[in-house]
C-alpha positions as CSV (number, residue, x, y, z in Angstrom):
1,X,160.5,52.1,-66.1
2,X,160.6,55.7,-66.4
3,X,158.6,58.2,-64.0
4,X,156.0,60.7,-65.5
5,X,157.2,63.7,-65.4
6,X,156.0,67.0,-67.3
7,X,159.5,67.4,-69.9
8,X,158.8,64.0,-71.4
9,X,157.3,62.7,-74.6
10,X,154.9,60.1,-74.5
11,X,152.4,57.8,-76.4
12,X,148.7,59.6,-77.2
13,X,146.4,57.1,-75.1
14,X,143.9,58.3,-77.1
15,X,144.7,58.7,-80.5
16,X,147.4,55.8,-80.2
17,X,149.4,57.3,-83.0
18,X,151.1,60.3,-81.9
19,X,152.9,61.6,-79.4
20,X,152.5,63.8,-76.3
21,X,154.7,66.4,-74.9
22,X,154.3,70.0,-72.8
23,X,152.9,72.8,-74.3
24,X,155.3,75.8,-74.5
25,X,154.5,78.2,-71.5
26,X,151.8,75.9,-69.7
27,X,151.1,73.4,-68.0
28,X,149.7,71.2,-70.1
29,X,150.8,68.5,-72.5
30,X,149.3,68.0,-76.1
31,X,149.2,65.1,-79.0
32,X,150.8,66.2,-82.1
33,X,148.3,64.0,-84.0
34,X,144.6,64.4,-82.3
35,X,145.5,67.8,-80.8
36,X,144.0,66.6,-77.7
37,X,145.1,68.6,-74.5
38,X,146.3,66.3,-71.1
39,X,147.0,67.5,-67.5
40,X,149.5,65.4,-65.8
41,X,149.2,64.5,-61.9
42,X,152.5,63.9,-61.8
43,X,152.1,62.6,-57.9
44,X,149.7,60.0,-59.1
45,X,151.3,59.2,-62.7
46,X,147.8,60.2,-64.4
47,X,147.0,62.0,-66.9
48,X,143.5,63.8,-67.5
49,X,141.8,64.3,-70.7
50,X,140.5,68.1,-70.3
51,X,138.3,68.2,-73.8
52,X,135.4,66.1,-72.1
53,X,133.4,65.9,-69.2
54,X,133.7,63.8,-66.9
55,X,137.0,63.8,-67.6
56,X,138.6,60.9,-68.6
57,X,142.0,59.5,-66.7
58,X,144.7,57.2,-67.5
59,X,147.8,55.8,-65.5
60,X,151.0,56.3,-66.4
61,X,152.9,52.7,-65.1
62,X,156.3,53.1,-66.8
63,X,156.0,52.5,-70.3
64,X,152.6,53.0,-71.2
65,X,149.0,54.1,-70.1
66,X,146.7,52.0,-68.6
67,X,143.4,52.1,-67.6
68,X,141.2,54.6,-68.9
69,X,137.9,55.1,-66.9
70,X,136.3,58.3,-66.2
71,X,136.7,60.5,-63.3
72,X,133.8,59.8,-60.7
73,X,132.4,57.2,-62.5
74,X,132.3,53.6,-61.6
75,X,130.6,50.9,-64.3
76,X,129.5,48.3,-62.5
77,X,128.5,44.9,-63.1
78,X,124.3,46.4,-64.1
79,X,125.7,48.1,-67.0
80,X,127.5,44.8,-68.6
81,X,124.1,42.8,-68.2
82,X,122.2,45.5,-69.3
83,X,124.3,45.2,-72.4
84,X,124.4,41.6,-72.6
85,X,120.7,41.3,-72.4
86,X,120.0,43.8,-75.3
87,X,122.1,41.5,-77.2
88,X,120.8,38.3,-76.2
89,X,117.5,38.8,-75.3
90,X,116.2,39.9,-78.9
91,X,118.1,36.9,-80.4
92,X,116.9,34.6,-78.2
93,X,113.0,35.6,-78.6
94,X,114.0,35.3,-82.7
95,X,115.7,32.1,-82.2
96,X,112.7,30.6,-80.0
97,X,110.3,31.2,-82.6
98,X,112.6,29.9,-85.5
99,X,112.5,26.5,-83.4
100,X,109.3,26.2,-82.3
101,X,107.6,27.4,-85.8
102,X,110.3,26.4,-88.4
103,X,109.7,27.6,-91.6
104,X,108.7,25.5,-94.5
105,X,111.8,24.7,-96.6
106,X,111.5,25.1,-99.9
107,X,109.4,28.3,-99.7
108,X,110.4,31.4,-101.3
109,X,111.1,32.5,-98.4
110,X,112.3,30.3,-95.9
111,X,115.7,32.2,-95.0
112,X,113.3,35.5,-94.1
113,X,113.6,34.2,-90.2
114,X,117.3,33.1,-90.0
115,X,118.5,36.4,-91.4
116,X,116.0,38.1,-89.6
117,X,117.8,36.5,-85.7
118,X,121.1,37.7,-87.5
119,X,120.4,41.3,-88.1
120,X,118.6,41.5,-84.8
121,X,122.0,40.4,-83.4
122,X,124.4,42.4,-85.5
123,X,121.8,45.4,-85.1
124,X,122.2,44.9,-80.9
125,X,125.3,44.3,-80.7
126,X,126.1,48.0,-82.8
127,X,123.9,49.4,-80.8
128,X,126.5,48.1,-77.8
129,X,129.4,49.1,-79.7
130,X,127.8,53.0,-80.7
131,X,127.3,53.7,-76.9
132,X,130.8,52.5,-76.0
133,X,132.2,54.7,-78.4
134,X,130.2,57.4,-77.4
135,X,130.7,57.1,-73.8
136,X,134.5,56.9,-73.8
137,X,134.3,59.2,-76.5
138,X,136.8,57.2,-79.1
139,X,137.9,59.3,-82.0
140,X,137.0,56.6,-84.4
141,X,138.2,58.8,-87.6
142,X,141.4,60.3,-85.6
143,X,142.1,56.2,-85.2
144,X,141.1,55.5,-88.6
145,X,143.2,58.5,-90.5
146,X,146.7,57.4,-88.6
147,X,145.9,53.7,-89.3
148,X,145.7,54.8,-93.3
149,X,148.8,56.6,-92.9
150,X,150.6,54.2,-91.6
151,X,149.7,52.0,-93.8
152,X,150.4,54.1,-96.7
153,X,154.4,55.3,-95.6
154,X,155.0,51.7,-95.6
């Protein structure tokens, strides 16, 4: 296990792809890929995203970074049911009606109410997935463009 220290190169945690090392004449690091710009804590093996705030923070434990959470802010268990229940609440109320009025099969429409609980899910759960990404600020097209050229130099 290697320490963290500031002459190093290491993995982007955010961008996954490319690679972090110090800038010339600073004290910073930067990702040769995302262009995003770190500052190390070298006493506590962390690294700290400086484009966003809060900022977010990520462990250095030897061989790669662990744990990204932002700085000063603690999810707790509310925020998980929260999400949970605009998932599964919606469905549920869709799905209850579905059983206790059935459609009439062999109407022209008949599927209407089973596609209907399957949107209402698929629709929830994106609605999860959008505020994740926008919370933790993913760069979804920074991810996407490496994955394509990796893909493509094979």
């Amino acid at each position: 296990m290697t320490q963290l220290n500031s002459d190093g190169i290491y993995p982007c945690p955010v961008c996954r792809c490319g690679h972090i090392q110090a800038l010339p004449l600073m004290d910073a690091l930067a990702c040769d890929f995302c262009s995003e710009i770190f500052i190390a804590d070298l006493e506590k093996q962390q690294l700290k995203m400086l484009s966003r705030q809060p900022s977010l923070l990520w462990h250095w434990n030897g061989r790669n970074w662990v744990g990204a959470r932002l700085e000063g802010v603690e999810l707790g268990w509310g925020y998980t049911l929260a999400a949970v229940a605009l998932v599964a609440l919606p469905t549920a109320l869709i799905g209850l009606t579905i059983y206790i009025f059935p459609p009439t099969p062999g109407t022209p429409l008949s599927w209407l109410p089973y596609v209907w609980a399957g949107l209402a899910f698929l629709s929830h759960l994106g609605i999860i997935g959008w505020l994740v990404i926008e919370f933790y600020q993913f760069p979804v097209g920074a991810y996407l463009r490496a994955t394509r050229q990796h893909l493509l130099s094979r």
